[in-house]
PALUM-271704 format. One record per residue (C-alpha): residue number from 0; x, z, y. Coordinates in Angstrom, 2 decimals, padded with zeros to 5 digits. Layout:
BEGIN
<pos: NUM; c1: X; c3: Z; c2: Y>
...
***
This chain:
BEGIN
<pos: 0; c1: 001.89; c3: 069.30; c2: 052.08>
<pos: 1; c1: 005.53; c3: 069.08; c2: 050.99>
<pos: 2; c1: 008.39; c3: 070.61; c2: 052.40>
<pos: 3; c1: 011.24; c3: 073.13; c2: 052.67>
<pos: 4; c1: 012.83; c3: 075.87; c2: 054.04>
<pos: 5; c1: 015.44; c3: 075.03; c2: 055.59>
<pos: 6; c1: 018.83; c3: 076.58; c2: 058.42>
<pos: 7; c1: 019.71; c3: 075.39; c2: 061.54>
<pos: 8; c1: 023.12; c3: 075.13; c2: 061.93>
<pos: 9; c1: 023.64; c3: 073.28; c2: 065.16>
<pos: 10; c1: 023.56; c3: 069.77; c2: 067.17>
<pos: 11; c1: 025.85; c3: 066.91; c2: 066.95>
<pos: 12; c1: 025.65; c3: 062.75; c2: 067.58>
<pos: 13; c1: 025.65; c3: 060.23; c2: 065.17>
<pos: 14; c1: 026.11; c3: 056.58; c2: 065.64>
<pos: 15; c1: 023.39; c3: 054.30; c2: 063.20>
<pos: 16; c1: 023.79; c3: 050.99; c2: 061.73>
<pos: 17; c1: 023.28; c3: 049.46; c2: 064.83>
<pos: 18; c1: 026.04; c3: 051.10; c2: 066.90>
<pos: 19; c1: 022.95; c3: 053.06; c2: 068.81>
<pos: 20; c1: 024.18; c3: 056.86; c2: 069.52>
<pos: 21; c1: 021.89; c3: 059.44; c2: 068.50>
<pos: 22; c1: 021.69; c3: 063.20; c2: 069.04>
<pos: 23; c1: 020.88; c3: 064.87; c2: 066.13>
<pos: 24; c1: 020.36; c3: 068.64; c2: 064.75>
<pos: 25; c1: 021.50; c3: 069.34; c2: 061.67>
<pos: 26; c1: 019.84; c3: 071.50; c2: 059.08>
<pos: 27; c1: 020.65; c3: 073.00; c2: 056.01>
<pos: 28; c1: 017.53; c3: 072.65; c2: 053.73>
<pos: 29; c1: 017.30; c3: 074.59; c2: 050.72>
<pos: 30; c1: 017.79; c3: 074.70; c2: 047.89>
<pos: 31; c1: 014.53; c3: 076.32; c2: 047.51>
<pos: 32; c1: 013.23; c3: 078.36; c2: 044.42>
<pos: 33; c1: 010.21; c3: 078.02; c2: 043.46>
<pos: 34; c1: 008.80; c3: 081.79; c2: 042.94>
<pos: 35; c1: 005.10; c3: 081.51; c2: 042.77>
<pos: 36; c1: 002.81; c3: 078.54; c2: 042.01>
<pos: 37; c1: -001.05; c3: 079.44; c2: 043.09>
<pos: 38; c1: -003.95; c3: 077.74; c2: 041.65>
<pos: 39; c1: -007.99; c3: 077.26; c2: 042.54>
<pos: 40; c1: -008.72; c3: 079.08; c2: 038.95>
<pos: 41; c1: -006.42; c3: 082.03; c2: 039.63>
<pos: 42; c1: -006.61; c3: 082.21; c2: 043.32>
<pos: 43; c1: -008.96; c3: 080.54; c2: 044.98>
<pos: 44; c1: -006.48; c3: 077.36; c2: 046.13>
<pos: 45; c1: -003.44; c3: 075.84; c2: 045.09>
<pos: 46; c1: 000.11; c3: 076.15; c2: 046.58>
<pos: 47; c1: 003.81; c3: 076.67; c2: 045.88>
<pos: 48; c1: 005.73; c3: 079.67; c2: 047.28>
<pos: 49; c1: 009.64; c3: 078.69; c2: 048.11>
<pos: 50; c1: 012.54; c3: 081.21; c2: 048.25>
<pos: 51; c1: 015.87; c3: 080.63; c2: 050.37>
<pos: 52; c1: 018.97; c3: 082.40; c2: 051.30>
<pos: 53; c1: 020.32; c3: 085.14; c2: 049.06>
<pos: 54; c1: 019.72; c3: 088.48; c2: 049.62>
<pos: 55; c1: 021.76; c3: 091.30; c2: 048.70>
<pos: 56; c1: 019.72; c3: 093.55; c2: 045.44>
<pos: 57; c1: 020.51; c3: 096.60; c2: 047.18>
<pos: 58; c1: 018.35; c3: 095.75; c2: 050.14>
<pos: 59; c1: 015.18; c3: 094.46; c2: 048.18>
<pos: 60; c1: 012.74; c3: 096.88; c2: 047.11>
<pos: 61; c1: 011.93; c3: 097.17; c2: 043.41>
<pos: 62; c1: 009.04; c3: 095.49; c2: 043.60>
<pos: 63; c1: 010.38; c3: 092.29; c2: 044.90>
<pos: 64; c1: 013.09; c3: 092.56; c2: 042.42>
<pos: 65; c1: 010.47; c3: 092.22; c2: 039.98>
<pos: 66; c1: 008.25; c3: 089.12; c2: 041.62>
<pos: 67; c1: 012.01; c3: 087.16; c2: 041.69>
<pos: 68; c1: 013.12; c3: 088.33; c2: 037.98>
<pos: 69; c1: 009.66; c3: 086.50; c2: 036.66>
<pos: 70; c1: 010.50; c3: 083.30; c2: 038.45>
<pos: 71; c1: 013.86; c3: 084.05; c2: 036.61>
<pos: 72; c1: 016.09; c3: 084.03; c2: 040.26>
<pos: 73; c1: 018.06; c3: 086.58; c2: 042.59>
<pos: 74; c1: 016.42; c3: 088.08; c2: 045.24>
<pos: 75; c1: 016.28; c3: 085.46; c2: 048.43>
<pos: 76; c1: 015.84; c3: 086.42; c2: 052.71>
<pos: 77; c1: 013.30; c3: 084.01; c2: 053.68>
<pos: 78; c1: 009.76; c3: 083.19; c2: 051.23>
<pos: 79; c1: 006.85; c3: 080.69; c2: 052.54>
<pos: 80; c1: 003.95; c3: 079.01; c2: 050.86>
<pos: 81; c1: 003.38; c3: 075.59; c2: 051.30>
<pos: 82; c1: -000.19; c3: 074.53; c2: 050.51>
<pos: 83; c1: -001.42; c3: 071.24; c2: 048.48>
<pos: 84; c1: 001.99; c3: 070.51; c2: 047.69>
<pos: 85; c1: 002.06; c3: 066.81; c2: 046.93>
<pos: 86; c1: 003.85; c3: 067.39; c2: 043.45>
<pos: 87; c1: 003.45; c3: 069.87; c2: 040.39>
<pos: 88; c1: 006.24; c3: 072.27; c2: 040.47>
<pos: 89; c1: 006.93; c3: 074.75; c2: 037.89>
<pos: 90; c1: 008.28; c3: 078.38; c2: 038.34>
<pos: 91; c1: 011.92; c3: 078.80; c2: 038.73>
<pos: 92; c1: 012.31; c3: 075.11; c2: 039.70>
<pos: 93; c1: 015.20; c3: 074.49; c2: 042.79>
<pos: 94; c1: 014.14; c3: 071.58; c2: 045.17>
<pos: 95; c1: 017.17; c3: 070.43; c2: 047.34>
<pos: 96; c1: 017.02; c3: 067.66; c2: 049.88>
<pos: 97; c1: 016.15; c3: 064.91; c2: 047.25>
<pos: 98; c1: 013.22; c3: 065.73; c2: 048.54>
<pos: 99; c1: 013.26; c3: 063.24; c2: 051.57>
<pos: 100; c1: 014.59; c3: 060.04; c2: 052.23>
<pos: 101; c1: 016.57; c3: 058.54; c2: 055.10>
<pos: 102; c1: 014.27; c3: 056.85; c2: 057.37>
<pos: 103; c1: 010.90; c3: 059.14; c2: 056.47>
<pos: 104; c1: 009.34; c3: 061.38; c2: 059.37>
<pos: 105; c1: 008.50; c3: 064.90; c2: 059.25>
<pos: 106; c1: 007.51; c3: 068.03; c2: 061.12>
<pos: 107; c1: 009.73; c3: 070.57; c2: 061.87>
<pos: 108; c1: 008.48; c3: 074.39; c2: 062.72>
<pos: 109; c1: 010.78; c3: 077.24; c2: 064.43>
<pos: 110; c1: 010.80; c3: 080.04; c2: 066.74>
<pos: 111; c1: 012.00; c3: 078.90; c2: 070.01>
<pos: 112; c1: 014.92; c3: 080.65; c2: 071.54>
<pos: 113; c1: 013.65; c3: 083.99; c2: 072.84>
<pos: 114; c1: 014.82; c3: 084.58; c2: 076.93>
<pos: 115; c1: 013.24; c3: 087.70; c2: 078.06>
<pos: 116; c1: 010.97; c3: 088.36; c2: 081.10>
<pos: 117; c1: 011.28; c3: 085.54; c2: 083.08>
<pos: 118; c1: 009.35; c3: 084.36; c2: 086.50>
<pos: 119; c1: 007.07; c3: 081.65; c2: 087.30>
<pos: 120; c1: 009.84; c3: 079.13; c2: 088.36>
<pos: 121; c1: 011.58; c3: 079.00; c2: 084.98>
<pos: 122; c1: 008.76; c3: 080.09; c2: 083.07>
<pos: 123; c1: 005.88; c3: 077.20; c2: 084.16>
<pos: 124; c1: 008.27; c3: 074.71; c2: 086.57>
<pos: 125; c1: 006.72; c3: 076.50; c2: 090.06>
<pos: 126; c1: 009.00; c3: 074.72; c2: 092.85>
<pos: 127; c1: 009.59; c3: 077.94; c2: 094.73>
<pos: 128; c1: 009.41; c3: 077.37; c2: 098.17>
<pos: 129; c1: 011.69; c3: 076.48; c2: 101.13>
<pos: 130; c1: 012.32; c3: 078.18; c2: 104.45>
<pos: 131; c1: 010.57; c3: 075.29; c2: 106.32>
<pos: 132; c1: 007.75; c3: 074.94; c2: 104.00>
<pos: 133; c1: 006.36; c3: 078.61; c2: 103.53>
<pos: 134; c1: 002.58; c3: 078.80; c2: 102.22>
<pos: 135; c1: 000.07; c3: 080.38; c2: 099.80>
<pos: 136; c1: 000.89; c3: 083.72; c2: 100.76>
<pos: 137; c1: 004.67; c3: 083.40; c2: 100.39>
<pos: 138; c1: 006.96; c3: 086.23; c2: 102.85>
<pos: 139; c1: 010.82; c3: 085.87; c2: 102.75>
<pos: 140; c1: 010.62; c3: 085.55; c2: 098.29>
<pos: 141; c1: 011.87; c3: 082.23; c2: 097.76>
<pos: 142; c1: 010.45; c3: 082.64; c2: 094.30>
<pos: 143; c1: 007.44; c3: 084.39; c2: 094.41>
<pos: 144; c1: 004.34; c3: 082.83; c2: 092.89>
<pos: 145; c1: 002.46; c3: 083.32; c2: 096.38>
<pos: 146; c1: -001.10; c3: 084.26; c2: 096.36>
<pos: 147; c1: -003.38; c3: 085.00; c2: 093.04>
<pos: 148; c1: -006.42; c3: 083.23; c2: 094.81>
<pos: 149; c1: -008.78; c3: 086.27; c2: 094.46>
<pos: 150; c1: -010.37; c3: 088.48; c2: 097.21>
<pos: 151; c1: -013.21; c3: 091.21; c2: 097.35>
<pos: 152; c1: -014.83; c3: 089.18; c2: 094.76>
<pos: 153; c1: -013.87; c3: 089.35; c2: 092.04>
<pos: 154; c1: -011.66; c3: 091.93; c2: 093.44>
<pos: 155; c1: -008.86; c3: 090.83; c2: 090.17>
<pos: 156; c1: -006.64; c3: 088.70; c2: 088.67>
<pos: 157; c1: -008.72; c3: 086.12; c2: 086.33>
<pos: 158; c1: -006.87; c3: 086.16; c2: 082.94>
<pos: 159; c1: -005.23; c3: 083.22; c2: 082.15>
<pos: 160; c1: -003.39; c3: 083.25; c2: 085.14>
<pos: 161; c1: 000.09; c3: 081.71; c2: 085.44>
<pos: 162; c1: 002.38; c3: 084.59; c2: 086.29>
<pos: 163; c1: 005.86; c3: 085.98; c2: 085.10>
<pos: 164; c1: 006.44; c3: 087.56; c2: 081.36>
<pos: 165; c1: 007.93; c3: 087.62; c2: 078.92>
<pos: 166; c1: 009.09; c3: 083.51; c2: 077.37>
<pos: 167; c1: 010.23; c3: 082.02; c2: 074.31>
<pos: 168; c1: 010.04; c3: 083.79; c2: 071.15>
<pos: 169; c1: 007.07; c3: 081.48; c2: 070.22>
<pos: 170; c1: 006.38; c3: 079.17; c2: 067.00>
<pos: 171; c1: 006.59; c3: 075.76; c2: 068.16>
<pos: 172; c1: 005.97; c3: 073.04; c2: 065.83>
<pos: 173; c1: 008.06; c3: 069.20; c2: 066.37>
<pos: 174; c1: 006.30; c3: 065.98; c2: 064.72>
<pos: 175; c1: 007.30; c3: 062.82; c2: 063.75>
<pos: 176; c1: 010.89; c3: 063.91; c2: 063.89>
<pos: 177; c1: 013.30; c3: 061.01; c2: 061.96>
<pos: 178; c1: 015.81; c3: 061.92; c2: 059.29>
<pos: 179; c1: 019.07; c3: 059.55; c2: 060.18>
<pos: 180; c1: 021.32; c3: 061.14; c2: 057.21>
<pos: 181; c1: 021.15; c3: 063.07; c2: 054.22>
<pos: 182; c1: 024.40; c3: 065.08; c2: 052.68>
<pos: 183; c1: 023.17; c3: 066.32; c2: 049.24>
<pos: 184; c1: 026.80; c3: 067.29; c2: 047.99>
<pos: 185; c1: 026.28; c3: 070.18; c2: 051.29>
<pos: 186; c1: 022.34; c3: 070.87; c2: 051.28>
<pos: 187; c1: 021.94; c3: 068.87; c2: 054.98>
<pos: 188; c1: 020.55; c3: 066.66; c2: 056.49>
<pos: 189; c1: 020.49; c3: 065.33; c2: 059.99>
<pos: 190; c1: 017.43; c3: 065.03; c2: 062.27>
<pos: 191; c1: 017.00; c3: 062.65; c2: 065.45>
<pos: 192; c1: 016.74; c3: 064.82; c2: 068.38>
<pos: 193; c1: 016.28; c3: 068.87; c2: 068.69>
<pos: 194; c1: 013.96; c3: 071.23; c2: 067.16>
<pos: 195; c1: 013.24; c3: 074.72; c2: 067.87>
<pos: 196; c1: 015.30; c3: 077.65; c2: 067.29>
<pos: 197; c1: 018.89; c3: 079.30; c2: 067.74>
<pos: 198; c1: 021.57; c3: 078.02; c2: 065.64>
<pos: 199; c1: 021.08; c3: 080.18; c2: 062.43>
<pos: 200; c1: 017.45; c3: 080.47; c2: 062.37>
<pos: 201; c1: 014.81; c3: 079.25; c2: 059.91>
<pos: 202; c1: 013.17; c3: 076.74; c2: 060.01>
<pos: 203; c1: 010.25; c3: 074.37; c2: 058.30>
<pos: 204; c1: 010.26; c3: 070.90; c2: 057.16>
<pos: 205; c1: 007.15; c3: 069.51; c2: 056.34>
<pos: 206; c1: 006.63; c3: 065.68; c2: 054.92>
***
């Protein structure tokens, strides 16, 4: 599967042919080195491992020095294999956003915005409960989940249990996302609707 790494840098609107206004992320994808190409004979199966974002020399270790000086590049933040890739790439190649076209769908992965320890309202939509209304165990906590539904038997909490923790944080993958606009001259290109992540964060695209 095809694709690249790519930055989020934020959300804005965009108006299409048609006068229709659309909000749209925007993302800055690659370019992308290509520092490793796999193969069945060597290693079992057959991918091609990307490189983005520079990294400062003094904070790689010597070792990764060495895997980038073979692919002939400077050291880079963020490295991900993307297996079957649809076309033969050769070490040391730089994809850019030439890879896509206006018009063509693709998935986008992220970590969703990490926001702490949260409880049962914000975390799974529970409606609380209101001073005329109180049930399922509820005593003056607006916002409690109520009763866990067990007694002397089983005597616990059954896992899987909706309850408060901890909530975001989580790879989350978006399909059949549209690209609306391509900017090769700045490395972006605009997708229809949001995807997952805090402005600044990495992110996948995958044709």
């Amino acid at each position: 599967m095809s694709g690249l790494i790519g930055k989020k840098v934020g959300m804005t609107s965009f108006f299409d042919a048609n006068g229709k206004y659309l909000p749209c992320t925007i993302i800055e994808a690659g370019p992308c080195v290509v520092t490793q190409v796999k193969t069945n004979e060597k290693d079992g199966y057959t991918s091609i491992q990307l490189s983005y974002d520079e990294k400062k020399e003094k904070n790689t270790t010597g070792a990764m020095k060495g895997h980038f000086a073979i692919a002939k590049t400077t050291p880079k933040r963020k490295i991900v294999e993307f297996r079957n890739f649809e076309e033969s790439k050769n070490l040391g190649e730089v994809l850019t956003v030439d890879l896509f076209a206006e018009g063509e769908f693709v998935d986008i992965i992220g970590t969703s915005k990490g926001k702490g320890f949260q409880g049962v309202v914000k975390r799974y939509g529970f409606s609380g409960v209101g001073h005329a209304n109180k049930s399922h165990g509820q005593h003056d906590r607006e916002r409690a989940p109520g009763s866990l539904g067990a007694s002397s038997d089983p005597s616990r909490v059954m896992p899987g249990h909706r309850m408060g923790g901890r909530m975001g944080g989580d790879r989350k993958k978006v399909q059949n996302l549209v690209i609306v606009k391509i900017m090769p001259e700045k490395n972006l290109i605009l997708i229809k609707g949001s995807v997952p992540g805090a402005k600044g964060s990495y992110v996948l695209i995958e044709k």
